[in-house]
C-alpha positions, 0 to 999 in steps of 0.5 A: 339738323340733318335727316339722317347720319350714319355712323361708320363708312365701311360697306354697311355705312356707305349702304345705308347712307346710300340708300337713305339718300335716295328716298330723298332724305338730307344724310350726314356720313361720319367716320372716325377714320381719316378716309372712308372704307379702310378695312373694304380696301383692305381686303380688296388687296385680295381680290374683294370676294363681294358675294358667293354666286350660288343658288339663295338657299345654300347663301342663306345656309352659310350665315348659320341659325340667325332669326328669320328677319334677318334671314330676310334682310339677307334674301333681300340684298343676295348674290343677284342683287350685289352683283347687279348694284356692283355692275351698276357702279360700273364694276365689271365681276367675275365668277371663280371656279368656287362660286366666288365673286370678283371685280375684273380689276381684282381691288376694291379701289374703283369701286370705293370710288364710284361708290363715292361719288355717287353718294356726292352726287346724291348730296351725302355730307361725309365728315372724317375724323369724327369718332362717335362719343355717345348721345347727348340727350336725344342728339349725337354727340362727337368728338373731332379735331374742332371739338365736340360736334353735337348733331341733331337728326331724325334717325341714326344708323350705327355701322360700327363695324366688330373689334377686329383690325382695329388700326382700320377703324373697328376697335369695338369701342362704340360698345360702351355706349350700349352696355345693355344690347352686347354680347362680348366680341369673339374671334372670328374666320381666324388662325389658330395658335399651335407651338411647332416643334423644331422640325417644322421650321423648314415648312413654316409658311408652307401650304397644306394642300390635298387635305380634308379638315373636319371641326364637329359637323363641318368639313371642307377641302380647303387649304391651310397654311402653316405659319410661325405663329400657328396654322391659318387660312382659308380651310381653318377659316371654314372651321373657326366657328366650331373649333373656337366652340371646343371641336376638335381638329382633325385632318385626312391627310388623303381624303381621296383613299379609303382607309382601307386603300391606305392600308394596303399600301402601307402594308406593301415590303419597304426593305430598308428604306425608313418609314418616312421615305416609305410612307413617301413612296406607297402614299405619295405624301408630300414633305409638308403632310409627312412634317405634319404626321411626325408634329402630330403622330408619334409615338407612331400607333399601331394601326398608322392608316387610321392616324393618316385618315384622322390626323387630331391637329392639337392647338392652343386656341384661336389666334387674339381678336384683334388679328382675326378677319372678322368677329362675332358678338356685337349687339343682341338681335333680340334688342332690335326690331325686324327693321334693326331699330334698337327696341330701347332707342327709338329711331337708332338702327344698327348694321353690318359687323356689329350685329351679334352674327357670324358669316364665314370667309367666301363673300358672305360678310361683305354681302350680309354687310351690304343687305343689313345696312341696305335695310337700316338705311331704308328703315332710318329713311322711313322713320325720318320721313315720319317725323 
């Protein structure tokens, strides 16, 4: 019997046991992994952006329309407050020129430990190894290399994680013990496939810099990458949510010109020098942005200014789910109380990536992780206690 447990060890998880254990509850951590936080180490390998330091409503804007509990759970753990519980940790951060959130040592693997140890120190139990299989009856039931386990607690905390990565723990699997309280999983901050000509070998895993990209309402001046299996990376990253709901994708291959600026130039005698090394010359259009005109341009069009300010980049849709950096889908919202507790399972409250939400690359899922298990792991502590 334990007060407690909490199901899932990434951020959300290791959060809620955390919290949880500090109002004096008894928590047991399991994780179906054989060690803790695999896809946190994964992306400290570049870097870990923990949080984006900007002012709270321009956070809060990133996470899209998400009812206004949750808003508030977002509020109540935001930039300020990750960066201090990190600094607590004996953590020092950086701040980017983006906004964006580092530890000085650029990897998530001190931090993972002194969080570790603080949860030692605090009493958590952490069982590996230990893969959820359900309920039996009112207590929860595991499967481990002794067998089942069946552990009886006060309150649980589900923190799961999506269905992406699934080689580090978030296979999406826990889904079939809530049919009811799902939405199917999508792909999320991820690549998109695009069948590239033969000319673009020369280019593949080449940057695209100096661009702006647009997807619906959304525009951003980050970069790409074109790789052999389609174009990725941190500006279509900023767009997936639109492009995987039908946007199109077009690209400003010289965001600093006005159309009409291009036009002149263009328009300027190029004697015998062919389009291309023209357009190099008048444009200063690099080899990788001049490759993607050609890819996506031709049969050249009368007016080519417009086509070089508005570039439609045809794909064939996001990359699959499991290769994406995070997902959306996950259990409803309108199946959990304010507190994240589900309505239909009293004393059960879920966190972090497998709530049916998306944040976008930049510190925000790696903070909404942290506030939401923050929360279920406060509400599980206050259930407990009431028992």
């Amino acid at each position: 019997m334990t007060d407690v447990i909490v199901i899932g060890a990434g951020p959300a998880g290791l959060m809620a046991a955390e919290v949880a254990a500090a109002r004096g509850m008894s928590v047991t951590l399991a994780d179906a992994m054989p060690s803790v936080g695999r896809k946190f180490l994964m992306a400290g390998k570049s870097g870990l952006n923990l949080t984006k330091n900007e002012p709270l409503a321009a956070y809060l804007a990133a996470f899209g329309p998400v009812p206004d509990s949750l808003r508030a759970t977002l509020a109540s753990f935001g930039p300020a407050e990750v960066m201090a519980w990190t600094e607590d940790l004996g953590q020092p951060l950086f701040t980017g020129s983006t906004g964006r959130v580092f530890p000085t040592v650029m990897k998530a693997s001190p931090l993972l430990r002194a969080w570790l140890a603080r949860l030692v120190a605090t009493g958590v139990t952490l069982q590996t190894r230990w893969r959820w299989a359900g309920w039996q009856g009112d207590a929860v039931l595991f499967q481990t290399p002794r067998g089942p386990q069946v552990i009886t607690a006060k309150a649980v905390v589900l923190a799961l994680g999506g269905a992406s990565w699934a080689r580090l723990g978030s296979d999406g699997s826990w889904t079939q013990y809530l049919p009811d309280a799902v939405v199917p999983f999508a792909p999320a901050n991820m690549g998109f496939v695009v069948e590239w000509s033969a000319h673009m070998s020369p280019h593949l895993g080449a940057p695209v810099k100096a661009v702006a990209m647009s997807a619906g309402a959304v525009t951003t001046r980050g970069e790409c990458v074109i790789s052999t299996r389609g174009i990725e990376g941190g500006g279509i990253y900023a767009l997936s949510r639109a492009l995987r709901d039908g946007a199109p994708l077009i690209m400003d291959l010289l965001p600093d010109r006005t159309l009409a600026q291009v036009r002149a130039a263009i328009a300027r005698p190029r004697g015998k020098a062919s389009l291309t090394n023209h357009l190099r010359k008048v444009l200063r259009l690099d080899p990788v942005r001049l490759a993607l005109l050609a890819e996506f341009g031709r049969p050249w069009p009368d007016d080519l200014a417009a086509l070089i300010k508005a570039l439609p980049i045809r794909h064939g849709g996001p990359r699959p789910l499991d290769e994406a950096i995070s997902t959306a889908g996950g259990v409803r919202l309108d199946s959990l109380t304010d507190d994240l507790m589900l309505k239909h399972r009293p004393g059960t409250f879920c966190a972090g990536e497998m709530l049916d939400w998306e944040a976008p690359t930049g510190g925000y899922l790696i903070s909404g992780c942290l506030a939401t298990g923050r929360r279920a792991g406060t509400a599980a502590a206050d259930y407990a206690n009431d028992r």
